[in-house]
PyMOL Python script that loads the backbone (N, CA, C, O; Angstrom):
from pymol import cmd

cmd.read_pdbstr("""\
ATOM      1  N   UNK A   1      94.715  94.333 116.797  1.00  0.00           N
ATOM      2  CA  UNK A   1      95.752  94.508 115.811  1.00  0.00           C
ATOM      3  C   UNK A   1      96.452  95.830 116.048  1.00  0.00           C
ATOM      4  O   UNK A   1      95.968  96.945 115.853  1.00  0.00           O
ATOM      5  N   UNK A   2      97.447  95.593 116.416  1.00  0.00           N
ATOM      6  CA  UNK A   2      98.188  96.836 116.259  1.00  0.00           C
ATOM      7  C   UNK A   2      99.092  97.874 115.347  1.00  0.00           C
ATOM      8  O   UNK A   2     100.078  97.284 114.904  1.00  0.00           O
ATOM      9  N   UNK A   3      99.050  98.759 115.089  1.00  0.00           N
ATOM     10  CA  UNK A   3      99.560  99.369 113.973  1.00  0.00           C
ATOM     11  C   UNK A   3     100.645 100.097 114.090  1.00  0.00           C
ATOM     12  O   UNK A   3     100.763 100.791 115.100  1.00  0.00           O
ATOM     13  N   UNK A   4     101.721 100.098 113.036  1.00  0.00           N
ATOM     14  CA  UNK A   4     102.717 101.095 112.745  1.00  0.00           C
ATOM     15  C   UNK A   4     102.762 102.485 113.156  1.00  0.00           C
ATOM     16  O   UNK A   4     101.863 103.265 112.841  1.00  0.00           O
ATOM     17  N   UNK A   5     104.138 102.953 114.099  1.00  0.00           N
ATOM     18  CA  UNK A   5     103.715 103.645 114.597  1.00  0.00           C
ATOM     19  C   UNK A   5     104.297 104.926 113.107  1.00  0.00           C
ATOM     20  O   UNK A   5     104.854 104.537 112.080  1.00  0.00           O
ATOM     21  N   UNK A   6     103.967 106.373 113.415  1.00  0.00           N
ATOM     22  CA  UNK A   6     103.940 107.131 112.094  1.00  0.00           C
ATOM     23  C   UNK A   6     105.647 107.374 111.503  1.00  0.00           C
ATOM     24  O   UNK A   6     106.414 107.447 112.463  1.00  0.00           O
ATOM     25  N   UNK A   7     106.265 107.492 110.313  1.00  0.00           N
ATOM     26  CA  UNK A   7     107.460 107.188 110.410  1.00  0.00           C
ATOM     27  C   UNK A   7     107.688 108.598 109.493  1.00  0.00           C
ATOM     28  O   UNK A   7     107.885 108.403 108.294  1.00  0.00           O
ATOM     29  N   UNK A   8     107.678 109.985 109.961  1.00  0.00           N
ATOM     30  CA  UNK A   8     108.276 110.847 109.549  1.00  0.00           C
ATOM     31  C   UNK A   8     108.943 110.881 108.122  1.00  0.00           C
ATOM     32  O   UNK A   8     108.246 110.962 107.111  1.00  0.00           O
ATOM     33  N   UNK A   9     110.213 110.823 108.079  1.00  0.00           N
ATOM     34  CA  UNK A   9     111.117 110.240 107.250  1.00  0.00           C
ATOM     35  C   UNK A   9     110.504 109.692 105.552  1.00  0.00           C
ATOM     36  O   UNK A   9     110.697 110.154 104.428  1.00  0.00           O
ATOM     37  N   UNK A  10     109.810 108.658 105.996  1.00  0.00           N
ATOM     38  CA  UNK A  10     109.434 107.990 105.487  1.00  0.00           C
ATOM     39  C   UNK A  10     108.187 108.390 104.530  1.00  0.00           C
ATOM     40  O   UNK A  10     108.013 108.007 103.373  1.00  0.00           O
ATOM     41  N   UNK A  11     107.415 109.198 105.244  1.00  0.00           N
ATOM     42  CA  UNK A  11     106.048 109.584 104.475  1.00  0.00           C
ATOM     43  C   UNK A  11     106.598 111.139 103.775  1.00  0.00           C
ATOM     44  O   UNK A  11     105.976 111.806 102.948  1.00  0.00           O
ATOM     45  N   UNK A  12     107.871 111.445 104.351  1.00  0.00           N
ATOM     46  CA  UNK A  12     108.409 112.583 102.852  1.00  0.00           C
ATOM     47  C   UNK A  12     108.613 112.018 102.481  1.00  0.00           C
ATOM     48  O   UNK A  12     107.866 112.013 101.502  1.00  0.00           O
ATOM     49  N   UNK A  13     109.241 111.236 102.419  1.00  0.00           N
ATOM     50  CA  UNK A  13     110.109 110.097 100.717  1.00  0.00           C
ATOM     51  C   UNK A  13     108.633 110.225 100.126  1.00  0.00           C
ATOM     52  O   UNK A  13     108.481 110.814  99.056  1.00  0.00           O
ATOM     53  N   UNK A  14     107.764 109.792 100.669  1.00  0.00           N
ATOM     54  CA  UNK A  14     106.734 109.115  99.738  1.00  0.00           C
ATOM     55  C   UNK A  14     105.727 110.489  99.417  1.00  0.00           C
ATOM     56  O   UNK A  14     104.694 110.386  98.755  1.00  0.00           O
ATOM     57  N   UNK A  15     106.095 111.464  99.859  1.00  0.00           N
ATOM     58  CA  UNK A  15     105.174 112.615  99.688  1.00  0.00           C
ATOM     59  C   UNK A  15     105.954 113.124  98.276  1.00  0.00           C
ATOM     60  O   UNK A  15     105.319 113.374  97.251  1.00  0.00           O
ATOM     61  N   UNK A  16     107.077 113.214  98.351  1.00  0.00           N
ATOM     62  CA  UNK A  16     108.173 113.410  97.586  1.00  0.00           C
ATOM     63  C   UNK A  16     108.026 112.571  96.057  1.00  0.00           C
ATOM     64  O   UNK A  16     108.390 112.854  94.916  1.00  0.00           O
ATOM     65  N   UNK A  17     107.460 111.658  96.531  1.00  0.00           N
ATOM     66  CA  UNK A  17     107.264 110.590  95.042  1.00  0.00           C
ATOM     67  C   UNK A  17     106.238 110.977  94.185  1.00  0.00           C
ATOM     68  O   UNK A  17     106.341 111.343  93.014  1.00  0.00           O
ATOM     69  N   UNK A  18     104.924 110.827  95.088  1.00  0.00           N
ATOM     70  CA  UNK A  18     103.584 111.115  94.585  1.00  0.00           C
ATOM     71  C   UNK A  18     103.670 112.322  94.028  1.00  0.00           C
ATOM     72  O   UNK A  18     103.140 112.414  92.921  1.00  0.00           O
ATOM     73  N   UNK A  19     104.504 113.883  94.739  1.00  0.00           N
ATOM     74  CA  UNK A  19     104.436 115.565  94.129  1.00  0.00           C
ATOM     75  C   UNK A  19     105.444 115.158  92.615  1.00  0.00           C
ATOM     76  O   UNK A  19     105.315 115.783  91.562  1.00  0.00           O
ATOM     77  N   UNK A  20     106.253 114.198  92.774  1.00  0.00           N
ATOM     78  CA  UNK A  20     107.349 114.457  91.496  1.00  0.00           C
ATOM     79  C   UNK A  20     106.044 113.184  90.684  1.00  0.00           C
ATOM     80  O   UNK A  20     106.063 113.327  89.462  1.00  0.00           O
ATOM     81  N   UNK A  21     105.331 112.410  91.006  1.00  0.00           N
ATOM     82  CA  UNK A  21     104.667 111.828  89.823  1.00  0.00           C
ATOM     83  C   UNK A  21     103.415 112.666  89.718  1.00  0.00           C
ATOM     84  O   UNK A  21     102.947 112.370  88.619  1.00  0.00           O
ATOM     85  N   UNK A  22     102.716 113.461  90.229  1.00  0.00           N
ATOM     86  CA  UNK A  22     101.571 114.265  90.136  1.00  0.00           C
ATOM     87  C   UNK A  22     102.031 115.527  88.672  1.00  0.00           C
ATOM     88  O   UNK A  22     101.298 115.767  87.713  1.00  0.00           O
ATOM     89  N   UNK A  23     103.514 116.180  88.944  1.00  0.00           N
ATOM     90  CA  UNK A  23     103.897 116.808  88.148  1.00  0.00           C
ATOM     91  C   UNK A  23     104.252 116.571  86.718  1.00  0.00           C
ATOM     92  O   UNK A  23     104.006 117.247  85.719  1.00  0.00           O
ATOM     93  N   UNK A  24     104.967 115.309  86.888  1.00  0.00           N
ATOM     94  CA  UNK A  24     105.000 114.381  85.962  1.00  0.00           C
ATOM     95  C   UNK A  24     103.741 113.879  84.298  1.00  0.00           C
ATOM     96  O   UNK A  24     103.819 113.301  83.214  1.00  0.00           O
ATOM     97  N   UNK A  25     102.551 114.730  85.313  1.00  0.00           N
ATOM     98  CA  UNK A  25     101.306 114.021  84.651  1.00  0.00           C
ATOM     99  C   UNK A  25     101.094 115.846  84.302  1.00  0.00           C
ATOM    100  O   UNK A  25     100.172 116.184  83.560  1.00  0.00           O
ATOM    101  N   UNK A  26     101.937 116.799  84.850  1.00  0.00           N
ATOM    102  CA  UNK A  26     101.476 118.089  84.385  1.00  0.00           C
ATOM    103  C   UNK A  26      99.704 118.917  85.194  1.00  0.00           C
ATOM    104  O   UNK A  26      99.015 119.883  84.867  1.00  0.00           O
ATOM    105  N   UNK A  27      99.599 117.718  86.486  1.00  0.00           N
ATOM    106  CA  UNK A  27      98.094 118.258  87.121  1.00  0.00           C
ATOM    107  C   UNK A  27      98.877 119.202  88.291  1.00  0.00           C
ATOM    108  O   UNK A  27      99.944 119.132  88.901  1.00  0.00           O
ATOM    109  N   UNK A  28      98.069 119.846  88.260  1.00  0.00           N
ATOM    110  CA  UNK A  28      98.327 120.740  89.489  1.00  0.00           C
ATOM    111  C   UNK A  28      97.322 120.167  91.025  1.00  0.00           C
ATOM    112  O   UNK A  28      96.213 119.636  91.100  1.00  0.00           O
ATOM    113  N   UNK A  29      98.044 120.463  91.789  1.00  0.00           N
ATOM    114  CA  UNK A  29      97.099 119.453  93.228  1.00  0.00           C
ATOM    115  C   UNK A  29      96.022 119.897  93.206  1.00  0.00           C
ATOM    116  O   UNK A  29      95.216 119.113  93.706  1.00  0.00           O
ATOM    117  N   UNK A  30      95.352 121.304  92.668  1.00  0.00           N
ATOM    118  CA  UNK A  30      93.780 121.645  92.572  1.00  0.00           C
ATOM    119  C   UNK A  30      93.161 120.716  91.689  1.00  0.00           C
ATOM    120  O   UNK A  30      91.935 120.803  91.768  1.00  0.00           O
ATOM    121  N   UNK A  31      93.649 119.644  90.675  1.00  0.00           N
ATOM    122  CA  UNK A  31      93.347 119.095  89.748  1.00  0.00           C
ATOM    123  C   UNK A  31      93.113 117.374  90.445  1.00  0.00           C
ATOM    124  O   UNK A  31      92.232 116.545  90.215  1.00  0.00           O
ATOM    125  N   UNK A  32      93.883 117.342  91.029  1.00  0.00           N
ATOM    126  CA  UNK A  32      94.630 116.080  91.624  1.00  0.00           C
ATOM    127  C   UNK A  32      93.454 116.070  92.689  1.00  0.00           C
ATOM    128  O   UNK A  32      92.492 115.302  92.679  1.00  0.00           O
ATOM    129  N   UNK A  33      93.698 116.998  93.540  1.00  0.00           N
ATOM    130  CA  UNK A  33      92.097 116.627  94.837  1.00  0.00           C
ATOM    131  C   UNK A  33      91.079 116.603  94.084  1.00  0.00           C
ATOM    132  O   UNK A  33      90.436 115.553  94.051  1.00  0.00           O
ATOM    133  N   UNK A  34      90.664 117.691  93.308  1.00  0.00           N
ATOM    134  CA  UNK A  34      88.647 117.383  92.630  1.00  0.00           C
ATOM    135  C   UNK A  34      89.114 115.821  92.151  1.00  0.00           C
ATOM    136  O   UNK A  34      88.517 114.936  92.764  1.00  0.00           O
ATOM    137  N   UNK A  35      89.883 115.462  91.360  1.00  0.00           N
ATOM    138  CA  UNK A  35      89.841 113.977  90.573  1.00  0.00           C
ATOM    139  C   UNK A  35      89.459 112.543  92.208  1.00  0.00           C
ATOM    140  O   UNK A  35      88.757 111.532  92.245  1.00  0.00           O
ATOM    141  N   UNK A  36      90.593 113.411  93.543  1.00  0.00           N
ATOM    142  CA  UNK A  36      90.439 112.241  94.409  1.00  0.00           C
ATOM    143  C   UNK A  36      89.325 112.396  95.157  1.00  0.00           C
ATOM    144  O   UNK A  36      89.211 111.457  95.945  1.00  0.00           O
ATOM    145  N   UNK A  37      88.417 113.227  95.242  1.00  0.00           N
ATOM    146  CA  UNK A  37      87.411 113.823  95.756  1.00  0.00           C
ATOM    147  C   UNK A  37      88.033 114.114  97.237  1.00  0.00           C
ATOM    148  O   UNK A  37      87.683 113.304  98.095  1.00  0.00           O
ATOM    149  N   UNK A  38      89.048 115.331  97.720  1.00  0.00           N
ATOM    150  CA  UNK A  38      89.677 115.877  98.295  1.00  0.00           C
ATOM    151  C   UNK A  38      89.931 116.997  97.813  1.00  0.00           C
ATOM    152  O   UNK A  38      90.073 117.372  96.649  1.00  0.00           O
ATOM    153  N   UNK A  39      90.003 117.741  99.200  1.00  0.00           N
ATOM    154  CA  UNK A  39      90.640 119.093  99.025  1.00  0.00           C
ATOM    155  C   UNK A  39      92.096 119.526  98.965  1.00  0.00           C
ATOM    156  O   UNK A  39      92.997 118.943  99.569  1.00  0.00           O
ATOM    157  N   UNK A  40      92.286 120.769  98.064  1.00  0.00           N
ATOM    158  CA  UNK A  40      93.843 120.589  97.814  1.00  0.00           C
ATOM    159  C   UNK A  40      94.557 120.909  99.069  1.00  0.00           C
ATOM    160  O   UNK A  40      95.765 120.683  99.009  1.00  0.00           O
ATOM    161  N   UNK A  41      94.184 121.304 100.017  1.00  0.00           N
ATOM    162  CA  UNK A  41      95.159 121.168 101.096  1.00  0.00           C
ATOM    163  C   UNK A  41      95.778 119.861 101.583  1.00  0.00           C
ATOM    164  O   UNK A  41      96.854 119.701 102.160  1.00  0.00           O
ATOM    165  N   UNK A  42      94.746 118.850 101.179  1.00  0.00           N
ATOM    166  CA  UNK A  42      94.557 117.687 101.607  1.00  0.00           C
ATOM    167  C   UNK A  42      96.075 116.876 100.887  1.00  0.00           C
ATOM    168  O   UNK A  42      96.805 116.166 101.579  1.00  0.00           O
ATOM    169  N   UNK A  43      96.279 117.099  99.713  1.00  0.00           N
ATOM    170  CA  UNK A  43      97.100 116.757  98.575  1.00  0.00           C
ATOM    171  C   UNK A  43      98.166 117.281  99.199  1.00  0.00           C
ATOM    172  O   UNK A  43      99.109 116.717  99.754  1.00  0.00           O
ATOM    173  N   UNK A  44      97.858 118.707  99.014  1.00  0.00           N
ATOM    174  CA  UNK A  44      99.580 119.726 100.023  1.00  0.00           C
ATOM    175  C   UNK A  44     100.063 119.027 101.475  1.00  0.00           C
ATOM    176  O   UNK A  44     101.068 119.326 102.120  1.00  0.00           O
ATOM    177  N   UNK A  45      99.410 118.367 101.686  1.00  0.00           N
ATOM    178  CA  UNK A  45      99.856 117.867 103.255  1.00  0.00           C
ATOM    179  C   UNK A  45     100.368 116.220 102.782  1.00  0.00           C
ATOM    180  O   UNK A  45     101.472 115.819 103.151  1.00  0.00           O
ATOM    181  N   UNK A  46      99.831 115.701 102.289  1.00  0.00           N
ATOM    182  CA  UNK A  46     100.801 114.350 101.864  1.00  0.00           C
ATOM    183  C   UNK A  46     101.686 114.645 101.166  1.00  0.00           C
ATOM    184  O   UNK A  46     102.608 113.841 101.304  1.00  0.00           O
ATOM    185  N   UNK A  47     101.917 115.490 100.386  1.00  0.00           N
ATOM    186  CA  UNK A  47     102.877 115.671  99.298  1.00  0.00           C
ATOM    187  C   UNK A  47     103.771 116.433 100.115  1.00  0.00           C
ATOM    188  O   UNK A  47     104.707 116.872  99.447  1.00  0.00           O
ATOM    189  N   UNK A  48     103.826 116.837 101.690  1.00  0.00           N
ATOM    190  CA  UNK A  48     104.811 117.292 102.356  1.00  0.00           C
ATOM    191  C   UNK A  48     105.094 116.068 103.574  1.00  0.00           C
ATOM    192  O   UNK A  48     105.890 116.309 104.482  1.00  0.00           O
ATOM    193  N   UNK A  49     104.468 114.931 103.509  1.00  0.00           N
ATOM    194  CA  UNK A  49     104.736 113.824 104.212  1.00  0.00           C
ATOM    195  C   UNK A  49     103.978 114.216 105.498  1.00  0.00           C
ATOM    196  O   UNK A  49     104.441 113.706 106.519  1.00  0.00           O
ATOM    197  N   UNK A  50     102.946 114.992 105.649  1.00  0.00           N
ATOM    198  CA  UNK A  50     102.217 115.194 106.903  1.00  0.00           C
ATOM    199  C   UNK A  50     101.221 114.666 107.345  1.00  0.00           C
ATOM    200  O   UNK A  50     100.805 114.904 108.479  1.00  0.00           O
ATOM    201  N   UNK A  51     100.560 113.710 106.380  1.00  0.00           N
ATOM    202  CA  UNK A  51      99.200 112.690 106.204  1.00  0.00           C
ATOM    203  C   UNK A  51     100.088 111.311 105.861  1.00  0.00           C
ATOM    204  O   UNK A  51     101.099 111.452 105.174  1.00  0.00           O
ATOM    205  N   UNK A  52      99.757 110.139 106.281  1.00  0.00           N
ATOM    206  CA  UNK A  52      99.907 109.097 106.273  1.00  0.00           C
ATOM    207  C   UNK A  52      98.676 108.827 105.366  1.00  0.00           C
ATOM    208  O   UNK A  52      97.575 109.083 105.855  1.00  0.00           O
ATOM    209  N   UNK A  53      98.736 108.337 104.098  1.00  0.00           N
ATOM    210  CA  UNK A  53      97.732 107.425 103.212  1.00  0.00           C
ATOM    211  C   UNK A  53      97.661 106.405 103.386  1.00  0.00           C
ATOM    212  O   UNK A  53      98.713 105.897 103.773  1.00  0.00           O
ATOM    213  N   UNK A  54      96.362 105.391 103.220  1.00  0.00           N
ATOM    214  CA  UNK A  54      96.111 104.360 103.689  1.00  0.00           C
ATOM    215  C   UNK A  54      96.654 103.533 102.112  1.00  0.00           C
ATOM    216  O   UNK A  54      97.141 104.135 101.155  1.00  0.00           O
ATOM    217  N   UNK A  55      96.501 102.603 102.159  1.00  0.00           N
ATOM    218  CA  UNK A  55      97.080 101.771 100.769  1.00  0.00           C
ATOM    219  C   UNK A  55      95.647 101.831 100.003  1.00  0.00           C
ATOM    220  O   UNK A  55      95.829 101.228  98.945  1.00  0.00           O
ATOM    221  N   UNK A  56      94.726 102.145 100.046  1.00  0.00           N
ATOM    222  CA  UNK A  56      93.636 102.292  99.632  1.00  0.00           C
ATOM    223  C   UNK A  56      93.898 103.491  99.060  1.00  0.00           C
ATOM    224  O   UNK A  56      93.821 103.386  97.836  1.00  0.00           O
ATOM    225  N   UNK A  57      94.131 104.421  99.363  1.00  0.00           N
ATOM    226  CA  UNK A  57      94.420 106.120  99.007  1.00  0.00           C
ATOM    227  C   UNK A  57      95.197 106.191  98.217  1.00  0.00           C
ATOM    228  O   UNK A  57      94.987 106.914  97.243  1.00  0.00           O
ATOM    229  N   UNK A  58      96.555 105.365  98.355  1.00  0.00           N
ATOM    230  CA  UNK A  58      97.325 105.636  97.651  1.00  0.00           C
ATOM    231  C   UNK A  58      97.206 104.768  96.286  1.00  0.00           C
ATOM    232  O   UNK A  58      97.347 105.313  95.191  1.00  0.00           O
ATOM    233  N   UNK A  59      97.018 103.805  96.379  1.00  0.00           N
ATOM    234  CA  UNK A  59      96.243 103.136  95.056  1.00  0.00           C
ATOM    235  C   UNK A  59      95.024 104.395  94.142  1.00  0.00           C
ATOM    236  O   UNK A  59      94.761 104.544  92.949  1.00  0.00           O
ATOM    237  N   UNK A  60      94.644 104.945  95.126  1.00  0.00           N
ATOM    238  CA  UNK A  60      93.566 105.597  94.270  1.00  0.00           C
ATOM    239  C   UNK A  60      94.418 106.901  94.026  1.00  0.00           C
ATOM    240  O   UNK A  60      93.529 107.634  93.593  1.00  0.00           O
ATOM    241  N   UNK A  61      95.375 107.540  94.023  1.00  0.00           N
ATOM    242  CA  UNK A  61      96.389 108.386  93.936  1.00  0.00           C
ATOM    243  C   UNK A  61      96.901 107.432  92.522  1.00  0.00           C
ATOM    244  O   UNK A  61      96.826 108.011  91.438  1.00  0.00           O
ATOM    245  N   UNK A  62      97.265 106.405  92.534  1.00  0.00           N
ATOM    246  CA  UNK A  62      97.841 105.821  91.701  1.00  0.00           C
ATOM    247  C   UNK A  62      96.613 105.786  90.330  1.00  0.00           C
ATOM    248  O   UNK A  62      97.041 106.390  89.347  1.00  0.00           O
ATOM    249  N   UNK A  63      95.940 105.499  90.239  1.00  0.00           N
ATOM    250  CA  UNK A  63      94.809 105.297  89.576  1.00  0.00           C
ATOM    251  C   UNK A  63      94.224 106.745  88.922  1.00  0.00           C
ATOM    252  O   UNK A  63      93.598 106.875  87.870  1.00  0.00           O
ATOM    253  N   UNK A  64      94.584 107.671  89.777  1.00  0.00           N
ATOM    254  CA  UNK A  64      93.827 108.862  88.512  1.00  0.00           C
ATOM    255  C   UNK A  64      95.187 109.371  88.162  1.00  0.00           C
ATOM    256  O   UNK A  64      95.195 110.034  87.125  1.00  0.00           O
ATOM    257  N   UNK A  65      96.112 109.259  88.643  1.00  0.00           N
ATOM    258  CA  UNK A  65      97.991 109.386  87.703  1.00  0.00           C
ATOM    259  C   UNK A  65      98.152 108.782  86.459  1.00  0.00           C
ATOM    260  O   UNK A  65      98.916 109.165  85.572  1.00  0.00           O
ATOM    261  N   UNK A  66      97.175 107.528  86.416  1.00  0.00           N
ATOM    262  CA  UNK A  66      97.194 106.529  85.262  1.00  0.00           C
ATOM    263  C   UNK A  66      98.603 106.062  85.408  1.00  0.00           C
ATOM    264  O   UNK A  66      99.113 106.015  84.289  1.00  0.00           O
ATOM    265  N   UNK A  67      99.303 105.756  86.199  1.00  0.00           N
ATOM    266  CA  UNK A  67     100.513 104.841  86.723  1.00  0.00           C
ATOM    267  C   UNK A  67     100.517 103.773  86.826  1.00  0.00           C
ATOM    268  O   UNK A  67      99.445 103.305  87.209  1.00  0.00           O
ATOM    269  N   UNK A  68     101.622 102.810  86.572  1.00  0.00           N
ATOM    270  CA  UNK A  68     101.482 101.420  86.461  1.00  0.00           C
ATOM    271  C   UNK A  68     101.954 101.393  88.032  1.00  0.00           C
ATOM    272  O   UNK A  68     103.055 101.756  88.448  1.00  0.00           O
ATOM    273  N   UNK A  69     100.665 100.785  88.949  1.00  0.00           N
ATOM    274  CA  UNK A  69     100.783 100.396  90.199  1.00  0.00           C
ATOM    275  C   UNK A  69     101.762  99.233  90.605  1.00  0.00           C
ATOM    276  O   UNK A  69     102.027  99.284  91.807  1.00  0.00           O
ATOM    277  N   UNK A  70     102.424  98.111  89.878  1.00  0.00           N
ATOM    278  CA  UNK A  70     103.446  97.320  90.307  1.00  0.00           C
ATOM    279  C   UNK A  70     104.512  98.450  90.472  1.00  0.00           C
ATOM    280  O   UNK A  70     104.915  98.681  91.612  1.00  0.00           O
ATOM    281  N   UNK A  71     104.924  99.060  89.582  1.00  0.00           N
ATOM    282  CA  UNK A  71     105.951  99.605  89.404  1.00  0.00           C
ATOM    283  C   UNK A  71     106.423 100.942  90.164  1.00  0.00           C
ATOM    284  O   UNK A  71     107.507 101.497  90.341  1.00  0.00           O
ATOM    285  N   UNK A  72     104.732 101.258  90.626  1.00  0.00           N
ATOM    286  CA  UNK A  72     105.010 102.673  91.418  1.00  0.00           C
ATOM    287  C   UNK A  72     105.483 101.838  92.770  1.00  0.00           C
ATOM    288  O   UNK A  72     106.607 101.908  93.266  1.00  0.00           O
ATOM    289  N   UNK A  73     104.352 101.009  93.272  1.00  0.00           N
ATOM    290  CA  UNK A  73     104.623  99.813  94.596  1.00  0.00           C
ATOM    291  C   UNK A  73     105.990  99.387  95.016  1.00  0.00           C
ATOM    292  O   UNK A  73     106.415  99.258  96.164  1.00  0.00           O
ATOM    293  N   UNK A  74     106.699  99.162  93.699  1.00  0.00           N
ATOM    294  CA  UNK A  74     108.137  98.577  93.300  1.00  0.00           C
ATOM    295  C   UNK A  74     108.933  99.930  94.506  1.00  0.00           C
ATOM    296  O   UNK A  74     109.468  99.700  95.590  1.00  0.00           O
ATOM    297  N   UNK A  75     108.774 101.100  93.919  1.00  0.00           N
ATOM    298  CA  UNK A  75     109.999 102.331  94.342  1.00  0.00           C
ATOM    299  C   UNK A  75     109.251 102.638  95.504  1.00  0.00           C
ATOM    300  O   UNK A  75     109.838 103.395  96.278  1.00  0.00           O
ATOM    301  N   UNK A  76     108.148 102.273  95.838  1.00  0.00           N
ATOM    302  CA  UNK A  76     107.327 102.527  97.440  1.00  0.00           C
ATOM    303  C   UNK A  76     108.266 101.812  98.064  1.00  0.00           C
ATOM    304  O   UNK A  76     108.999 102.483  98.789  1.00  0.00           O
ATOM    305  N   UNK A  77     108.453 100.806  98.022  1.00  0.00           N
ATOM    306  CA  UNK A  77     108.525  99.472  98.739  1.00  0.00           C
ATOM    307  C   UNK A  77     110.253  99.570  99.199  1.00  0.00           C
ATOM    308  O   UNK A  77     110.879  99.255 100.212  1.00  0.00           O
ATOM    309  N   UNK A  78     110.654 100.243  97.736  1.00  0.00           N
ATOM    310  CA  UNK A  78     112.598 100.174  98.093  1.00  0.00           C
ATOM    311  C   UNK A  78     112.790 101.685  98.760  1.00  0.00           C
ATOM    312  O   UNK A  78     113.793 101.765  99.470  1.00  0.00           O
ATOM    313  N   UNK A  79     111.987 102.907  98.648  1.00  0.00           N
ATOM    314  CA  UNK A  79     112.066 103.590  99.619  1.00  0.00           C
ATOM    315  C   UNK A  79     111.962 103.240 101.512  1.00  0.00           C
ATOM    316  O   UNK A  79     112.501 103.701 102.518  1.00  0.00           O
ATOM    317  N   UNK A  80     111.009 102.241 101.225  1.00  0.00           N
ATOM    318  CA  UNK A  80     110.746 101.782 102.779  1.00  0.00           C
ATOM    319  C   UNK A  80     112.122 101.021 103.166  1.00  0.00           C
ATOM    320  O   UNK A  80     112.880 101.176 104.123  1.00  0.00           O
ATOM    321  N   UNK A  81     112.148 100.352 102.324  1.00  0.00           N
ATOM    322  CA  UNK A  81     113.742  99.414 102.765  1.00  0.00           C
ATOM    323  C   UNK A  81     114.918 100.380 103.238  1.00  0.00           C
ATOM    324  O   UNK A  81     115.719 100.255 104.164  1.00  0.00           O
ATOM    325  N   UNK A  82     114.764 101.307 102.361  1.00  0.00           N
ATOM    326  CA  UNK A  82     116.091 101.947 102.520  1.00  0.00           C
ATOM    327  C   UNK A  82     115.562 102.715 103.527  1.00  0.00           C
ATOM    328  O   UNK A  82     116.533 103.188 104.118  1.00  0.00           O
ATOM    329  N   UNK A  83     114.510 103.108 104.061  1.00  0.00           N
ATOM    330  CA  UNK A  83     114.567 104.087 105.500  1.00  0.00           C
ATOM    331  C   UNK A  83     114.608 103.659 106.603  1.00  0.00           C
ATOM    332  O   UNK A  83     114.628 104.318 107.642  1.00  0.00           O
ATOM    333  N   UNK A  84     114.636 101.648 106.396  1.00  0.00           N
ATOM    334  CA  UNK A  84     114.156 100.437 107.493  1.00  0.00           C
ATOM    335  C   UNK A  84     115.308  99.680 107.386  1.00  0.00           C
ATOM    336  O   UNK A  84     115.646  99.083 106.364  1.00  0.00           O
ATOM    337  N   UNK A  85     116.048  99.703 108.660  1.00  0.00           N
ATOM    338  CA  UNK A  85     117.231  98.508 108.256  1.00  0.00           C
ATOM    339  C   UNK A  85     116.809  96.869 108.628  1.00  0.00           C
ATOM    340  O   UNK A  85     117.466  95.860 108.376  1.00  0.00           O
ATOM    341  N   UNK A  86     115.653  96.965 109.225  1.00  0.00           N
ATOM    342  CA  UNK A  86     114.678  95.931 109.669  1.00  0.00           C
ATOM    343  C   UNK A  86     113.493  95.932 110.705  1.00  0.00           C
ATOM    344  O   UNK A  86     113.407  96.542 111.770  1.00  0.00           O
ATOM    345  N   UNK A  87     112.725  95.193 110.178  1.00  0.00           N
ATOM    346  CA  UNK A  87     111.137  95.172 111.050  1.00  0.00           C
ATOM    347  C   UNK A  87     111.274  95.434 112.064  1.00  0.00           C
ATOM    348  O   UNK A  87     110.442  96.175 112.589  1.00  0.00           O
ATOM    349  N   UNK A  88     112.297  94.987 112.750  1.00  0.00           N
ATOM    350  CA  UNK A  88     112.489  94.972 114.251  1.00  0.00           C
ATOM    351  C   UNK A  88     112.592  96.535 114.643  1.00  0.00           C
ATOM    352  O   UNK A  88     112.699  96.791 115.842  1.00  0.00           O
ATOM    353  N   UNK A  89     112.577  97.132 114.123  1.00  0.00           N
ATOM    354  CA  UNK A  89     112.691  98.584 114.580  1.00  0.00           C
ATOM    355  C   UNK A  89     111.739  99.614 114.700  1.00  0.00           C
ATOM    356  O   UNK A  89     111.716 100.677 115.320  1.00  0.00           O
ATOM    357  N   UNK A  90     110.770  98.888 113.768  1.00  0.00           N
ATOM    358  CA  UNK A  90     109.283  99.529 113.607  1.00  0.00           C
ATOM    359  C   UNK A  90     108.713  99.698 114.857  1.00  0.00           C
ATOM    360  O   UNK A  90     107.930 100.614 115.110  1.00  0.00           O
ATOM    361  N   UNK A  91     109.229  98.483 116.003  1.00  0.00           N
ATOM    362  CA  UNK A  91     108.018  98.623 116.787  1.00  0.00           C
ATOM    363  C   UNK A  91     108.594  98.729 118.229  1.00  0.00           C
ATOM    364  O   UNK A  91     109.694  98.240 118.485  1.00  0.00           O
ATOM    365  N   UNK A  92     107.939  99.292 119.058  1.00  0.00           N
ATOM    366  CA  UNK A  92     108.643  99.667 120.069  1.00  0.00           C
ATOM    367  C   UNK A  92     109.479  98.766 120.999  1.00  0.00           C
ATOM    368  O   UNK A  92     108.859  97.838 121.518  1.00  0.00           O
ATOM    369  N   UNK A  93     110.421  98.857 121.210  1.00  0.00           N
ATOM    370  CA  UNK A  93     111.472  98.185 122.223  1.00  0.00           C
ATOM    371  C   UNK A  93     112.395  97.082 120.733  1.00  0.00           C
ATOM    372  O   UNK A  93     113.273  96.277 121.043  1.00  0.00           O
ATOM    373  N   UNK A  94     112.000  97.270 119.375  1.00  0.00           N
ATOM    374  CA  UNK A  94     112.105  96.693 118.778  1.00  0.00           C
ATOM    375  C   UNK A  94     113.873  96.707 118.509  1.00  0.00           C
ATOM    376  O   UNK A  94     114.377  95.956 117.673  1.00  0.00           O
TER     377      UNK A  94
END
""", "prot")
cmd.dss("prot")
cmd.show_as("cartoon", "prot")
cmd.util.cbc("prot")
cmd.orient("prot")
């Protein structure tokens, strides 16, 4: 199985989402890693789009935010669209 290759761009948008909904909740990322059992550097580096989260992670990001996960998924999903003009590009020679 081969995987996506890393999409820059893309994981600020989404680093960008998670720091404006983390704030949102008033936690500070020292608050945010002890809750994900991570260190806050760990938090500072996705929240600058430098870690790729697995959908597992980010669900569990979603889950101690107390966020309604359709809805966060929803603006995940139309960020990706809008940084993707189609699949075909994801992948090499695509």
């Amino acid at each position: 199985m081969s995987s996506l290759p890393p999409d820059p761009g893309f994981e600020a948008q989404l680093g960008i989402m998670l720091a404006g909904w983390r704030t949102s909740r008033s936690l500070s990322q020292e608050a945010l890693a002890e809750q994900l059992g991570v260190v806050q550097s760990h938090v500072s580096r996705v929240e600058r789009g430098q870690i790729q989260l697995t959908v597992v992670e980010l669900l569990a990001w979603l889950d101690v935010l107390d966020l309604d996960r359709l809805v966060c998924l929803g603006e995940v999903e139309a960020a990706w669209a809008a940084a993707h003009s189609s699949l075909g590009s994801l992948w090499p020679g695509g």
